[in-house]
C-alpha positions in Angstrom: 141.8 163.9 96.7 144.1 161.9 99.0 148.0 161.9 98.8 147.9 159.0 97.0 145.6 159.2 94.7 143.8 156.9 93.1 141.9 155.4 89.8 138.5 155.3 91.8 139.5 158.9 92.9 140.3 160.4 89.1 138.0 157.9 86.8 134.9 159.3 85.7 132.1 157.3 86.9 129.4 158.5 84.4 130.4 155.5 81.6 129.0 154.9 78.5 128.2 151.7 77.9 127.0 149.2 75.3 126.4 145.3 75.2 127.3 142.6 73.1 124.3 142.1 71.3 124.1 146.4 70.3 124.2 146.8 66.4 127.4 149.0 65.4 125.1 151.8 64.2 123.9 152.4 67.8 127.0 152.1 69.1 128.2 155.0 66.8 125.0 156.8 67.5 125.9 156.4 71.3 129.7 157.8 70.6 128.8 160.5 68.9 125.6 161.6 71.3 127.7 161.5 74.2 131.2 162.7 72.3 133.1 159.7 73.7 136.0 157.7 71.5 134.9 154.6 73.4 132.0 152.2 74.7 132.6 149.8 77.7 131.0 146.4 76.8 128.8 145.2 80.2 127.3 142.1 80.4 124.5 142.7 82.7 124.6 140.6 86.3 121.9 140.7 89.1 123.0 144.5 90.7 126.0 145.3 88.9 127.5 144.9 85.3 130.2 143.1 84.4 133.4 144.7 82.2 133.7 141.9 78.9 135.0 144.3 76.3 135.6 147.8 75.0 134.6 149.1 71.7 136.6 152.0 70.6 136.2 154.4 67.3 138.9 153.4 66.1 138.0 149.5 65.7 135.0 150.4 63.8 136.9 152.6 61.4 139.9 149.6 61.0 137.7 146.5 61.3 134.8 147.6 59.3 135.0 151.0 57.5 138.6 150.3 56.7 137.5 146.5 55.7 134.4 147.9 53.8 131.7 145.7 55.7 128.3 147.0 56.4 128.1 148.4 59.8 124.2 147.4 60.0 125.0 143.8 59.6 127.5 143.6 62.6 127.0 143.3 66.6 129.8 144.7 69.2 130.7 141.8 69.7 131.8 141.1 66.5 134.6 143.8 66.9 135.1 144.4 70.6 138.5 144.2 72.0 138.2 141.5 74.7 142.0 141.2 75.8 141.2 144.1 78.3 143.4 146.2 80.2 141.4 147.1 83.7 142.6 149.4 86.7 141.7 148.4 90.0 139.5 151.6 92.1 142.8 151.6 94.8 145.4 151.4 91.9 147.6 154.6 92.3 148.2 156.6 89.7 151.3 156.1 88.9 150.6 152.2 88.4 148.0 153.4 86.2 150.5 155.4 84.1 152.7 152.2 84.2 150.0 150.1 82.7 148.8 152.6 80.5 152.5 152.8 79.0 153.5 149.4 79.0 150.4 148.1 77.4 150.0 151.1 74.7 146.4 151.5 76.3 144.7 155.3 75.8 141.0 153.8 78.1 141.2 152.1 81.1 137.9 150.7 82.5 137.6 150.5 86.4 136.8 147.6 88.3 136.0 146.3 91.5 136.5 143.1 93.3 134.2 141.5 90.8 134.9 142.7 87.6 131.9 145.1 87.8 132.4 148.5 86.4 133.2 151.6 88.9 134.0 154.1 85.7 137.1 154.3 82.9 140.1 156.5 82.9 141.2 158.2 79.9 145.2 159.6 78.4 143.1 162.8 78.7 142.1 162.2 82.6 146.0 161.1 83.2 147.1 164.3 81.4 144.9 166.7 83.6 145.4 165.5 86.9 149.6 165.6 85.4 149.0 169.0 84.3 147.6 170.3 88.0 150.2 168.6 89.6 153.3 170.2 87.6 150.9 173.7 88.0 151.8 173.5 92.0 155.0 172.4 91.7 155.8 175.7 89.8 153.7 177.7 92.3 156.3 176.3 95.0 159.2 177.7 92.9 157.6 181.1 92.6 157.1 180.7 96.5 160.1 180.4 97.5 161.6 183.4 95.8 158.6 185.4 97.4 159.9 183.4 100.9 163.8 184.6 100.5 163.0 188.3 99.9 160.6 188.5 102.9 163.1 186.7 105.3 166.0 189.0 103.6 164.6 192.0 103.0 
């Protein structure tokens, strides 16, 4: 990693993704065979695909489970959230935290220039890369004790 990182450095590029047309049962199905909360919705373009949406556990539980409607009978696209909240691949981190905060987002896809999907950063990505971070910080402080008793004595 640089010293800045970097969404494109952190985001995990291996997405799972759906499309608009997918029936809610294999959108669950995909969930729960590759243990991800969330799908990215892709409209497929000529070389790349296109972020539209992102379908999370959550809005199947509160939009149909919760609302007793018959997952079978429903598309993605019926419950997809489409006011999307996307990181840019040179976005620092700390933007990333920023956006993540201010617009009470846990998933945030990754784009490029147009729109097309590089990977998604999760809370739980954020958290580890935190978590490393605040791990050498504390190795500095044992450091320097180890630094003052060799120059000392």
């Amino acid at each position: 990693m640089g010293e800045k990182l970097t969404t494109g450095e952190i985001c995990t590029r291996g997405v799972t993704i759906a499309f608009r047309q997918t029936s809610l049962d294999e959108a669950a199905r995909l969930m729960r065979e590759n243990h991800v909360g969330c799908l990215v919705v892709v409209d497929e373009m000529p070389g790349m695909r296109t972020v539209i949406g992102l379908l999370t556990d959550r809005d199947i539980v509160t939009a149909v489970v919760a609302a007793d409607l018959a997952p079978s009978a429903l598309r993605v696209e019926d419950v997809m959230t489409t006011d999307l909240v996307v990181a840019r691949e040179d976005d620092s981190l700390i933007d990333l935290i920023r956006t993540m905060r201010g617009k009470g987002v846990r998933r945030v896809p990754v784009v490029g220039q147009q729109n097309e999907l590089i990977g998604i950063v999760t809370f739980d990505d954020v958290l580890g890369i935190l978590s490393e971070e605040l791990d050498l910080l504390v190795a500095t402080v044992g450091r320097e004790g180890q630094r003052e008793s060799a120059m000392r004595g």
